[in-house]
Phi, psi and omega in degrees: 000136164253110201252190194242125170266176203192122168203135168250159166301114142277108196280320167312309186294342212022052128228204191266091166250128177336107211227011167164186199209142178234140165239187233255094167111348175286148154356095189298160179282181164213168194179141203259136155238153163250096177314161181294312172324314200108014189255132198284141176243131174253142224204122187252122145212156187218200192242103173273141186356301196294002181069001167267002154196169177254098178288153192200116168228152162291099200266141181288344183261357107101039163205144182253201155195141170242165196196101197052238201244046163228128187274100190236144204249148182225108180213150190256334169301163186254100179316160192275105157326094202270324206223127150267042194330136146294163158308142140093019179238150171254166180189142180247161156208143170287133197209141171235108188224200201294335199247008189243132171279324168251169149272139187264130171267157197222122174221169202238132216209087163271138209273000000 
């Protein structure tokens, strides 16, 4: 099995922590940004079923709703594909959202 790793930067510490995981058949995950613009982005990835690779797509329509601890992203557009992964590739991305005071690097790793 190859999951989808989810890790942020702690920069005091300068390292990597774990802060979640997708495997093969879970939910995909989400995440909110807040552009420099001022434009809210929600951004999906997930571990897909065949175990080869991990998707980090974009959504063009840039809204969720959430209800206790399930997230659901509402978009009619065909998200945009930012990263795909292999086993063993990484992706960094910056990310700012409602609960972050900084913007967070954020990376994404299948494993």
């Amino acid at each position: 099995m190859s999951p989808l790793y989810i890790e942020v930067f702690h920069p005091i510490d300068n390292k990597w922590l774990k802060v979640g995981q997708i495997n093969p058949k879970d939910r995909p995950g989400s995440l909110s940004h807040n552009s420099e613009n001022g434009k809210r982005e929600m951004y999906v990835f997930s571990c897909m079923d065949d175990d080869l690779k991990s998707v980090i797509c974009k959504s063009g329509f840039g809204m969720d709703s959430e209800s206790g601890i399930t997230r659901t992203v509402i978009d009619y557009s065909k998200p945009k594909i930012i990263k795909e992964l292999k086993k063993g590739e990484s992706f960094e991305m910056k990310i700012k959202n409602d609960k972050s005071p900084e913007a967070m690097t954020l990376r994404f790793s299948h494993k």
